[in-house]
PyMOL Python script that loads the backbone (N, CA, C, O; Angstrom):
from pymol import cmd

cmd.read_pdbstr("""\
ATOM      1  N   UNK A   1       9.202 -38.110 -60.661  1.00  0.00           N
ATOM      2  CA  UNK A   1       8.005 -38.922 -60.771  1.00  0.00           C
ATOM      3  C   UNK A   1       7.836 -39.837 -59.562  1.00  0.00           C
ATOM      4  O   UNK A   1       6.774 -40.183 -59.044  1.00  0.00           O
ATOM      5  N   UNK A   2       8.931 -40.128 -59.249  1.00  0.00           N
ATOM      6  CA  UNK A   2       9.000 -41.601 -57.667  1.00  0.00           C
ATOM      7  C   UNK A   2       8.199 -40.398 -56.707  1.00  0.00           C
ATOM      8  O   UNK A   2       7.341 -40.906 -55.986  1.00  0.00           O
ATOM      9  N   UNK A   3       8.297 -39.247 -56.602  1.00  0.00           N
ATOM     10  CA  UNK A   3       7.790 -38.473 -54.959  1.00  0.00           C
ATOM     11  C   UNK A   3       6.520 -38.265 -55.084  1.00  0.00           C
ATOM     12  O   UNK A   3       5.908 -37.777 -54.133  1.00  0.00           O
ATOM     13  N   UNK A   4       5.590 -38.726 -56.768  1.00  0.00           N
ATOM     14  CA  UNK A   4       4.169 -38.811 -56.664  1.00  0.00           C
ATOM     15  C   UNK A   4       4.594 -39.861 -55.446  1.00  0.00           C
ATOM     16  O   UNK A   4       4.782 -39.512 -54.281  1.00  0.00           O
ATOM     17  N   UNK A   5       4.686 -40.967 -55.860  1.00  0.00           N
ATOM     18  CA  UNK A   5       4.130 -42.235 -54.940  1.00  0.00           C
ATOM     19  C   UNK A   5       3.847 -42.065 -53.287  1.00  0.00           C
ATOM     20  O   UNK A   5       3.062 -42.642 -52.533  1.00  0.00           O
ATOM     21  N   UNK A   6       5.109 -40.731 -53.017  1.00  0.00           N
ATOM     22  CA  UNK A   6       4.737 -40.676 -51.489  1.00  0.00           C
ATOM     23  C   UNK A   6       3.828 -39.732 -51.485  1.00  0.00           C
ATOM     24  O   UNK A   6       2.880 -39.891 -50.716  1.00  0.00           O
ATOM     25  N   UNK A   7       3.872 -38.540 -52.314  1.00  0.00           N
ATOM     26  CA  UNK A   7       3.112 -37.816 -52.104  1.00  0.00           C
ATOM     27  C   UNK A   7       1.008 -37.882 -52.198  1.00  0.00           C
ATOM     28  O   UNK A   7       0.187 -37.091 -51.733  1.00  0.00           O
ATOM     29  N   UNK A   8       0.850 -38.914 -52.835  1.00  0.00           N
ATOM     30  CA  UNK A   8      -0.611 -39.130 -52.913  1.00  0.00           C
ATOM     31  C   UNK A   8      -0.731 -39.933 -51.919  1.00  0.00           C
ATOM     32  O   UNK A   8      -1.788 -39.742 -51.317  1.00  0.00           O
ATOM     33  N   UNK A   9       0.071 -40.959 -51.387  1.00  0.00           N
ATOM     34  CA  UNK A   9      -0.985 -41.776 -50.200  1.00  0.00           C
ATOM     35  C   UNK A   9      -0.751 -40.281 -48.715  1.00  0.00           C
ATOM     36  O   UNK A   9      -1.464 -40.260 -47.712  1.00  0.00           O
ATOM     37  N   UNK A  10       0.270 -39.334 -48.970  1.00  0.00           N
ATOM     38  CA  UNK A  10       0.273 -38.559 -48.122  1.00  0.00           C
ATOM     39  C   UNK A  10      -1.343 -37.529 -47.859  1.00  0.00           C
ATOM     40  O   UNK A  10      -2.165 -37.236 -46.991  1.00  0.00           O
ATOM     41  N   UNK A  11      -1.062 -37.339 -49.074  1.00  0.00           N
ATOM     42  CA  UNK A  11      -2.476 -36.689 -49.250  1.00  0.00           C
ATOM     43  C   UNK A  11      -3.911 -37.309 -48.837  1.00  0.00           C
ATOM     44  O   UNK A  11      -4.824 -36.813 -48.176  1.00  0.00           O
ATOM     45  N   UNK A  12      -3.786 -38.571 -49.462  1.00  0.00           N
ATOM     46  CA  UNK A  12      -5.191 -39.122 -48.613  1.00  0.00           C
ATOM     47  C   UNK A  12      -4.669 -39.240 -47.567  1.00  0.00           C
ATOM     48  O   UNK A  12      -5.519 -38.377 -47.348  1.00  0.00           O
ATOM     49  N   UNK A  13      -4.165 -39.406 -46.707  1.00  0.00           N
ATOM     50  CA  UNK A  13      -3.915 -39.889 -45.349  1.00  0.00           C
ATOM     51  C   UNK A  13      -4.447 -38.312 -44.487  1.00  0.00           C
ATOM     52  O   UNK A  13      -5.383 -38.426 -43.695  1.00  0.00           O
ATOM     53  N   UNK A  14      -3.976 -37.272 -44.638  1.00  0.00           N
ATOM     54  CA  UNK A  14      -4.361 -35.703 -44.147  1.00  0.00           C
ATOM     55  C   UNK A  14      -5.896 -35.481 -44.852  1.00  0.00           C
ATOM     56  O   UNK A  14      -6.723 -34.788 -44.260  1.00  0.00           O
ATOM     57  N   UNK A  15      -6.129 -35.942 -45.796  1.00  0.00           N
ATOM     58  CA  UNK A  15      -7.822 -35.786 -46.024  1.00  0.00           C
ATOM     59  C   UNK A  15      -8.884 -37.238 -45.531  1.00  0.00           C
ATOM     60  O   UNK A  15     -10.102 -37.256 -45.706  1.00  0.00           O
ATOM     61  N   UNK A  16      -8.276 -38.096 -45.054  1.00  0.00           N
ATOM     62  CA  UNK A  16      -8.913 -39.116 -44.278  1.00  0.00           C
ATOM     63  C   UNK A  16      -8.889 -38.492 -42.706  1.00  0.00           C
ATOM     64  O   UNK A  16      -9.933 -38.558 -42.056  1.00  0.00           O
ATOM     65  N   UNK A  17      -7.534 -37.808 -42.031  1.00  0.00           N
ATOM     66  CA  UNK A  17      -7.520 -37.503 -41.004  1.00  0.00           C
ATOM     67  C   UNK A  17      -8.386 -36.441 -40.982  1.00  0.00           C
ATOM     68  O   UNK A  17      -9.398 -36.617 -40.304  1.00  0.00           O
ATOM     69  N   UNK A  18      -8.234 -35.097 -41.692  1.00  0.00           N
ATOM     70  CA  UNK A  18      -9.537 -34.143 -41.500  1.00  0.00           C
ATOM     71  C   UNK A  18     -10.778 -34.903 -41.896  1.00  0.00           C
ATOM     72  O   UNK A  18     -11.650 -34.106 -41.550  1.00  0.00           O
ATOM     73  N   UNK A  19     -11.244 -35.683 -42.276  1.00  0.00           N
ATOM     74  CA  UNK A  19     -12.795 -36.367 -42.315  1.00  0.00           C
ATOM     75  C   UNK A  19     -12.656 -36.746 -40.731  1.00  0.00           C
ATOM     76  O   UNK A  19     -13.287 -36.005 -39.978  1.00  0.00           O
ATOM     77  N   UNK A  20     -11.892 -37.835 -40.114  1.00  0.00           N
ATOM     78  CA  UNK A  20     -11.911 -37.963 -39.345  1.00  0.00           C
ATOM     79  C   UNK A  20     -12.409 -37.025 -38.182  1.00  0.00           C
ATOM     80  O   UNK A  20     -13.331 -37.509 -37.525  1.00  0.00           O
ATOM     81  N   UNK A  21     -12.102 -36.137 -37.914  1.00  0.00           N
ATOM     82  CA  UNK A  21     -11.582 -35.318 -37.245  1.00  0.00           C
ATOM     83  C   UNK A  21     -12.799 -34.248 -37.398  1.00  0.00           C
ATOM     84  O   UNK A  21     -13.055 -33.712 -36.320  1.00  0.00           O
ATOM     85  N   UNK A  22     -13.672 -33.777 -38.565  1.00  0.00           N
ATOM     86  CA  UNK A  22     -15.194 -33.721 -38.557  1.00  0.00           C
ATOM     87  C   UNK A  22     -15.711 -34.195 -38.204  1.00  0.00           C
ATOM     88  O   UNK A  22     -16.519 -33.736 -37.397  1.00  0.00           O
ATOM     89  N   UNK A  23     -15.652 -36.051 -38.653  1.00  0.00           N
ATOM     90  CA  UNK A  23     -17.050 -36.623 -38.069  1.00  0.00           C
ATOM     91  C   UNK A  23     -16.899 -36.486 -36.605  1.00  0.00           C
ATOM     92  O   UNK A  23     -17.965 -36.487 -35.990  1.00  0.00           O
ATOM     93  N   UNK A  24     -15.520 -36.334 -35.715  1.00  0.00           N
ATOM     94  CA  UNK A  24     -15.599 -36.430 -34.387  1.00  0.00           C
ATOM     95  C   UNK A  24     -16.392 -35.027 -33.640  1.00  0.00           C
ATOM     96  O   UNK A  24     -17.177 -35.017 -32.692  1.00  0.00           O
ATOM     97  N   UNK A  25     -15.970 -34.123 -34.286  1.00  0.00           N
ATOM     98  CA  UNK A  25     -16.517 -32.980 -34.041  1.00  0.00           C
ATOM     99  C   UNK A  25     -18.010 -32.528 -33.758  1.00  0.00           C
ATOM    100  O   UNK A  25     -18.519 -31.876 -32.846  1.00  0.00           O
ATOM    101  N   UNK A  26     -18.679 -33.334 -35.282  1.00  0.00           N
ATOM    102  CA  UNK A  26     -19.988 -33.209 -35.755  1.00  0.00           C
ATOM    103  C   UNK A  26     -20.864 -34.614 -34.300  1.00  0.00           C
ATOM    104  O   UNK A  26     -22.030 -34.493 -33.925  1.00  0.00           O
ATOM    105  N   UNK A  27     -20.114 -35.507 -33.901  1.00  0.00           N
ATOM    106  CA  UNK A  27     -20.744 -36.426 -32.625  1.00  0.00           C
ATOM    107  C   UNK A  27     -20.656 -36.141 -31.824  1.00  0.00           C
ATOM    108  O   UNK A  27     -21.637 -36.489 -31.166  1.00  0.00           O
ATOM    109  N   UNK A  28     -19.676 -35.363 -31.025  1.00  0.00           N
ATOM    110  CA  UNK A  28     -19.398 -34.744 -30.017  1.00  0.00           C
ATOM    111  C   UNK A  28     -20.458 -33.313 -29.740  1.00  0.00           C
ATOM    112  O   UNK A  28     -20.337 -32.736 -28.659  1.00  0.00           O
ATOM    113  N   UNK A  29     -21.329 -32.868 -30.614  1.00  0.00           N
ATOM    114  CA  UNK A  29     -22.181 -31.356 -30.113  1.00  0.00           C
ATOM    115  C   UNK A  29     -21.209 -30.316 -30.936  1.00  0.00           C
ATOM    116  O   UNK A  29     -21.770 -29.291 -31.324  1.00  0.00           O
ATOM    117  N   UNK A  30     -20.226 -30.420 -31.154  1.00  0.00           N
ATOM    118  CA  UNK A  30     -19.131 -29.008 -31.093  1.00  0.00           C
ATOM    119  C   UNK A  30     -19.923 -27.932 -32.808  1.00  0.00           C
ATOM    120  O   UNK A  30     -19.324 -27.021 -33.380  1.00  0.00           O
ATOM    121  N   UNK A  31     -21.232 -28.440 -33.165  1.00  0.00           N
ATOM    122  CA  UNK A  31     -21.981 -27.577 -34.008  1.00  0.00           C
ATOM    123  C   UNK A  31     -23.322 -27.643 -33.557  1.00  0.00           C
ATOM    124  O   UNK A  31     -24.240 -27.565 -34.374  1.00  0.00           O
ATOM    125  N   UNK A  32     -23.488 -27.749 -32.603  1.00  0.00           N
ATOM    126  CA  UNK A  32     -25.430 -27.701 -31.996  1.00  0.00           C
ATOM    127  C   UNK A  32     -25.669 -25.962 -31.857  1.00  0.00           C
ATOM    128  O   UNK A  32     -26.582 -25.298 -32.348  1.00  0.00           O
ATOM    129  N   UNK A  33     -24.538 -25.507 -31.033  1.00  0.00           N
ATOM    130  CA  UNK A  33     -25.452 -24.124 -30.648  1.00  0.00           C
ATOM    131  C   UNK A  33     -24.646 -22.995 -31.311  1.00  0.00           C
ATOM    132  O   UNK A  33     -23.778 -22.317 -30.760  1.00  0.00           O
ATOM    133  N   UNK A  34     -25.146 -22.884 -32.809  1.00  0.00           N
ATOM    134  CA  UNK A  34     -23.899 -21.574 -32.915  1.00  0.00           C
ATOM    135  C   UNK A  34     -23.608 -20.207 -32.703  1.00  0.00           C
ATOM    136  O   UNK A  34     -22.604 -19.499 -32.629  1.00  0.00           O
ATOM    137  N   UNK A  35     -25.189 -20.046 -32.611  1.00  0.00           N
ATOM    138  CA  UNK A  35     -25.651 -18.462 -32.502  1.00  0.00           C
ATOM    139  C   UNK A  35     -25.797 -18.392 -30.947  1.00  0.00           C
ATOM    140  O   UNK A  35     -25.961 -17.317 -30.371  1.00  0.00           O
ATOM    141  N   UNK A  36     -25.724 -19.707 -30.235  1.00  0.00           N
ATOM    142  CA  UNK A  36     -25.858 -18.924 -28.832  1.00  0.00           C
ATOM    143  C   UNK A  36     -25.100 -18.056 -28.130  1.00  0.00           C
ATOM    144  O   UNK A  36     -25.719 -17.186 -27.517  1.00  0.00           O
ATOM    145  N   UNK A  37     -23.693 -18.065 -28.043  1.00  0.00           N
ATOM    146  CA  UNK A  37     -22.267 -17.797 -27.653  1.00  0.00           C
ATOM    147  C   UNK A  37     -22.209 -16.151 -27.971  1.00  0.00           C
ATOM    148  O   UNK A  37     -21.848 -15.233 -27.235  1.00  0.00           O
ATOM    149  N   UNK A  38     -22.763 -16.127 -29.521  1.00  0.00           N
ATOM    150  CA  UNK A  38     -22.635 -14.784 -30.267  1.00  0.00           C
ATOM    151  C   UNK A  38     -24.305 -13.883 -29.804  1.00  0.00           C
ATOM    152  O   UNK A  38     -24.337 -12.714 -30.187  1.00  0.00           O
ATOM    153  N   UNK A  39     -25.220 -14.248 -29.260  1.00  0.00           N
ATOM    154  CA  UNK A  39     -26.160 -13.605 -28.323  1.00  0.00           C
ATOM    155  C   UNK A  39     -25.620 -13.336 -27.185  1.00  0.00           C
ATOM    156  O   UNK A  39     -25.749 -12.198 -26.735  1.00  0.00           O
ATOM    157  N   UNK A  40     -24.933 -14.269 -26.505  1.00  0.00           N
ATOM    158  CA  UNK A  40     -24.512 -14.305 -25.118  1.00  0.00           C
ATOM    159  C   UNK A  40     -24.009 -13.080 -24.551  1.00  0.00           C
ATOM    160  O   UNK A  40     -24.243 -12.405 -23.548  1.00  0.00           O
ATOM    161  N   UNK A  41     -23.207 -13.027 -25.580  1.00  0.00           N
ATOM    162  CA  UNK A  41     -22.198 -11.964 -25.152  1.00  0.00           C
ATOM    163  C   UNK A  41     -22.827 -10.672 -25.222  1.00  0.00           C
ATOM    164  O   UNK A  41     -22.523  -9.895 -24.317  1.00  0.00           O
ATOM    165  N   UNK A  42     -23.698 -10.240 -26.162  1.00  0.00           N
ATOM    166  CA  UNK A  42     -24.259  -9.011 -26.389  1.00  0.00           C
ATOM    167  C   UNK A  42     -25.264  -8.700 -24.742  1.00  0.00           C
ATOM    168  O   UNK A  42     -25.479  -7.571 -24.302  1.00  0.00           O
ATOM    169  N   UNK A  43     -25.712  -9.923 -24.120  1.00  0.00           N
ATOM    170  CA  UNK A  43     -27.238  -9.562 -23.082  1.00  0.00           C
ATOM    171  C   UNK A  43     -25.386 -10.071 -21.885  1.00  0.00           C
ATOM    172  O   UNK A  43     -25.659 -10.996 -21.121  1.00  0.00           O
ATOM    173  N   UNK A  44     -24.448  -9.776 -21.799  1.00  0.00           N
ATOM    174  CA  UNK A  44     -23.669 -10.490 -20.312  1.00  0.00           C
ATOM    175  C   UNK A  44     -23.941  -9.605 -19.418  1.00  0.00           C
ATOM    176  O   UNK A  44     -24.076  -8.441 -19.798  1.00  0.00           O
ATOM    177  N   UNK A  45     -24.081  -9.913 -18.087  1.00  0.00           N
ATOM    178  CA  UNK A  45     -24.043  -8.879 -17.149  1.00  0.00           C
ATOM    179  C   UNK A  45     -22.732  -8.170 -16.881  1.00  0.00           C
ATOM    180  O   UNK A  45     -21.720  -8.815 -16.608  1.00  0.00           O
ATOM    181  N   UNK A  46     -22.741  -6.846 -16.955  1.00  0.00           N
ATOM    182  CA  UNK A  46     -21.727  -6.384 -16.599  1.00  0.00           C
ATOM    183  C   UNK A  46     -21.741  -5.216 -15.089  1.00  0.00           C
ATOM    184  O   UNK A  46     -20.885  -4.380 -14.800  1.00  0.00           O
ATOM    185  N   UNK A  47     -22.839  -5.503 -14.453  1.00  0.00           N
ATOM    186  CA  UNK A  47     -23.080  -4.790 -13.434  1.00  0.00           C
ATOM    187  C   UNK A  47     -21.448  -4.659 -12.287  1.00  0.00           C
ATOM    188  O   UNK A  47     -20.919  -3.718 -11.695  1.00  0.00           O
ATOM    189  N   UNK A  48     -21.140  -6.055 -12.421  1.00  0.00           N
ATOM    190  CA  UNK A  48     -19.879  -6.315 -11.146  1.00  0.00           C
ATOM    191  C   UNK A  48     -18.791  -5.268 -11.694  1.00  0.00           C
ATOM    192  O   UNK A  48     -17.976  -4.932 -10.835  1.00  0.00           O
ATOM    193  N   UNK A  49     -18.621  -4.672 -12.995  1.00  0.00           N
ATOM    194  CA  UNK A  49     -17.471  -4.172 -13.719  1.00  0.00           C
ATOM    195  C   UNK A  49     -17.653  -2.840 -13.415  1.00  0.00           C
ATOM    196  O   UNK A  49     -16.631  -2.207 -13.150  1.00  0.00           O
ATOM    197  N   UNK A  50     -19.098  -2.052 -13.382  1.00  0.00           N
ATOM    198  CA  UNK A  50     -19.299  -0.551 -13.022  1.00  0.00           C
ATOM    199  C   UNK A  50     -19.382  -0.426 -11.669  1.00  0.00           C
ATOM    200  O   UNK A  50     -20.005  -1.123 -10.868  1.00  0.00           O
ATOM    201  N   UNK A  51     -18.439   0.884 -11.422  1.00  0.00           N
ATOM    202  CA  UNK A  51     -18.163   0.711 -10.181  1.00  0.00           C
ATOM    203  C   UNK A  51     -19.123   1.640  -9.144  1.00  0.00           C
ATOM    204  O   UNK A  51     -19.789   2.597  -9.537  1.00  0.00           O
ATOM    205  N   UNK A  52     -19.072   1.225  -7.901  1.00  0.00           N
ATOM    206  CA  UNK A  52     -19.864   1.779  -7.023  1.00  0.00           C
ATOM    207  C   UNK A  52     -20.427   3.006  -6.672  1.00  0.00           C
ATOM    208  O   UNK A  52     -21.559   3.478  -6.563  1.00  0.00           O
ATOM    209  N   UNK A  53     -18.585   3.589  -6.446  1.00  0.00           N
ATOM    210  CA  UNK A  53     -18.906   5.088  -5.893  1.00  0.00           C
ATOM    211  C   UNK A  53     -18.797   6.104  -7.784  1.00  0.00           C
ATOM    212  O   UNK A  53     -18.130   5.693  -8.734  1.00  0.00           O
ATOM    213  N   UNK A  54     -19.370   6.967  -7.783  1.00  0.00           N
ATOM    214  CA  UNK A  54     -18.587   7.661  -8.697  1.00  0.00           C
ATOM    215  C   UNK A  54     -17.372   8.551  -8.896  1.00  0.00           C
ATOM    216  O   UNK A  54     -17.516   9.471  -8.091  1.00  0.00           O
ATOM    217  N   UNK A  55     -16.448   8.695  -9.455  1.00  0.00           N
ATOM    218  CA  UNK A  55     -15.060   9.491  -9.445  1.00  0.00           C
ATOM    219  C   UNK A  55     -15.265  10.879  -8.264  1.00  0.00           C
ATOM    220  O   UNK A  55     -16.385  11.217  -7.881  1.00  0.00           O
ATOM    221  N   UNK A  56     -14.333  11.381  -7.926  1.00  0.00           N
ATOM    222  CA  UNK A  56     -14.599  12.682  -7.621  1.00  0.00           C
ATOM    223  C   UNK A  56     -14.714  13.827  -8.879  1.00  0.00           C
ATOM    224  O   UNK A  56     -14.216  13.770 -10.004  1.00  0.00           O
ATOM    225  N   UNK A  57     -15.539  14.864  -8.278  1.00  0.00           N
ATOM    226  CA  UNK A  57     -15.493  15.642  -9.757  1.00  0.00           C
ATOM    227  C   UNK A  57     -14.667  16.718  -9.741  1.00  0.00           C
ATOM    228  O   UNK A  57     -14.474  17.441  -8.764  1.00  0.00           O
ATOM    229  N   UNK A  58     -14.056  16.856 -11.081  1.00  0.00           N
ATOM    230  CA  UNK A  58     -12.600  17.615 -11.065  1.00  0.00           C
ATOM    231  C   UNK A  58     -13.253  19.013 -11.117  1.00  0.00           C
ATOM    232  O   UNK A  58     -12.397  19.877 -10.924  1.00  0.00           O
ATOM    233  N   UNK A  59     -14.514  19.529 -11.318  1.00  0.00           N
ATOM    234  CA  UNK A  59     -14.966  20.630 -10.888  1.00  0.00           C
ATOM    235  C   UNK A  59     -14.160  21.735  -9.330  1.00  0.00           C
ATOM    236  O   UNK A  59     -13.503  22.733  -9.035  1.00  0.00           O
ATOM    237  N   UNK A  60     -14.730  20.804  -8.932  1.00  0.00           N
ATOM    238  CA  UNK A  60     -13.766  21.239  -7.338  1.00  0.00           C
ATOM    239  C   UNK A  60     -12.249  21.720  -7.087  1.00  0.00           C
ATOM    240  O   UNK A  60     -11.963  22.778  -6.527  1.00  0.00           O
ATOM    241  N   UNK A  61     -11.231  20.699  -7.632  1.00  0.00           N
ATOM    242  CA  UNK A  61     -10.227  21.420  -7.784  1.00  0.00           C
ATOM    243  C   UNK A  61      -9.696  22.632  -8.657  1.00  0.00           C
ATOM    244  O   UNK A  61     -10.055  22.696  -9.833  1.00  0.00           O
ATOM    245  N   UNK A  62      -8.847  23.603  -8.121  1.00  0.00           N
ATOM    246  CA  UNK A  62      -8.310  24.798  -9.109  1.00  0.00           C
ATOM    247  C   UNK A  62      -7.581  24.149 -10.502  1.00  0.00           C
ATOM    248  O   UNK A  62      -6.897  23.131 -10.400  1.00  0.00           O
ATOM    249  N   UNK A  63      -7.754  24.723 -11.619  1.00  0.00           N
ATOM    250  CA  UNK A  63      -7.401  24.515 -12.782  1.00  0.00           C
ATOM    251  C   UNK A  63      -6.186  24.163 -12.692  1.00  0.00           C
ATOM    252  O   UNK A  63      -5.751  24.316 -11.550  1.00  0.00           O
ATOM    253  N   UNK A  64      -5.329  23.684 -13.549  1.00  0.00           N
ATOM    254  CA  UNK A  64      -3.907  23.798 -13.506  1.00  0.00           C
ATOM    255  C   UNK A  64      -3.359  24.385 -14.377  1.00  0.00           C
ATOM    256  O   UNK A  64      -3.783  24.373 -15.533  1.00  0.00           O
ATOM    257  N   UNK A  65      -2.073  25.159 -13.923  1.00  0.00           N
ATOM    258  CA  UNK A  65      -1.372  26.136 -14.783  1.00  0.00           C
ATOM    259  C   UNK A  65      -0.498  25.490 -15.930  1.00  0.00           C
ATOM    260  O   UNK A  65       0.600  25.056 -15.580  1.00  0.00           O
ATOM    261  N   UNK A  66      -0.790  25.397 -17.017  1.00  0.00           N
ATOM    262  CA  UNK A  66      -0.208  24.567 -18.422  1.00  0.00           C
ATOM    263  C   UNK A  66       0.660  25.604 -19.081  1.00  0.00           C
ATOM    264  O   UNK A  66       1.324  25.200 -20.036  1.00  0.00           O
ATOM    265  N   UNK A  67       0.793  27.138 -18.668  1.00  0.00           N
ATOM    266  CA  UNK A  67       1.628  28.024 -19.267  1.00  0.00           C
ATOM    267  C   UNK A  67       2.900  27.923 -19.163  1.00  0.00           C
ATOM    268  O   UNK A  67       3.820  28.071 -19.967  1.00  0.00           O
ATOM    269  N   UNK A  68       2.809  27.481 -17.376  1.00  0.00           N
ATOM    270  CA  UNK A  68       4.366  27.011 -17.014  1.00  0.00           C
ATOM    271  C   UNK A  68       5.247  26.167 -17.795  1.00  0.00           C
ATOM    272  O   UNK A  68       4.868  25.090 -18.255  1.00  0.00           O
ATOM    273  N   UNK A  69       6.769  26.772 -18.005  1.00  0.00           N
ATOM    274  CA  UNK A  69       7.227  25.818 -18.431  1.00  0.00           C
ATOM    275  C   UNK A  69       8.452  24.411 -17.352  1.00  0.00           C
ATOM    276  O   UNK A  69       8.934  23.295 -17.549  1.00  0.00           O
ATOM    277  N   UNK A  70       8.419  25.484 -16.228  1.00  0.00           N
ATOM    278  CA  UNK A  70       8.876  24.485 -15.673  1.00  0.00           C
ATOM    279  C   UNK A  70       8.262  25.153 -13.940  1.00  0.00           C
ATOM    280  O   UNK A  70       7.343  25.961 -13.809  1.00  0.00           O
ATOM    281  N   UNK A  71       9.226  24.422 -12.591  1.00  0.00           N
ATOM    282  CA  UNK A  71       8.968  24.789 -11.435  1.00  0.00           C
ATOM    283  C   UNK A  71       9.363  26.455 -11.338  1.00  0.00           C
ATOM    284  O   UNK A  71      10.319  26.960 -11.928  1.00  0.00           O
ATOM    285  N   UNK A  72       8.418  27.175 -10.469  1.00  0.00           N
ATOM    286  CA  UNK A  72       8.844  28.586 -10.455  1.00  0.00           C
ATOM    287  C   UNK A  72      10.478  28.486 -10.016  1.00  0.00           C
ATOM    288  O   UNK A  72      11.137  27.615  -9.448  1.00  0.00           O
ATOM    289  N   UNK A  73      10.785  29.780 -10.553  1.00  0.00           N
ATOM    290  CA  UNK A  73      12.634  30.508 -10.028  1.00  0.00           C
ATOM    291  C   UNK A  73      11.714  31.127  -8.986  1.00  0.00           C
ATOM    292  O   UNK A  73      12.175  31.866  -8.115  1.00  0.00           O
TER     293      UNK A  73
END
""", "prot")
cmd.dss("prot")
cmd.show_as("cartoon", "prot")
cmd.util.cbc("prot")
cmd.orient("prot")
């Protein structure tokens, strides 16, 4: 029964600190734009990431022999 006593002012003390710790959140902006971030990403440019030249095409080279099981004898 004595570890109620610590245990309830413990408890308000972690639900005073998370209030806290909202209202700082909620003054600071950190809920103004929520949907922007999650648009953002869908329209980003990704031009710098595709690259310039295109691959060479494996057309050109001869097939490779996959029957082999190892270097010729």
């Amino acid at each position: 029964m004595e570890i109620l006593y610590m245990l309830v002012p413990l408890a308000i003390l972690l639900g005073l600190t998370g209030l806290v710790a909202l209202i700082w959140a909620i003054r600071h902006g950190q809920f103004e734009d929520m949907e922007g971030p999650a648009h953002r990403i869908l329209f980003e440019d990704d031009q710098s990431l595709v690259p310039v030249q295109p691959p060479p095409s494996t057309a050109e080279s001869p097939p490779a022999d996959h029957n082999s099981a190892g270097p010729p004898a």
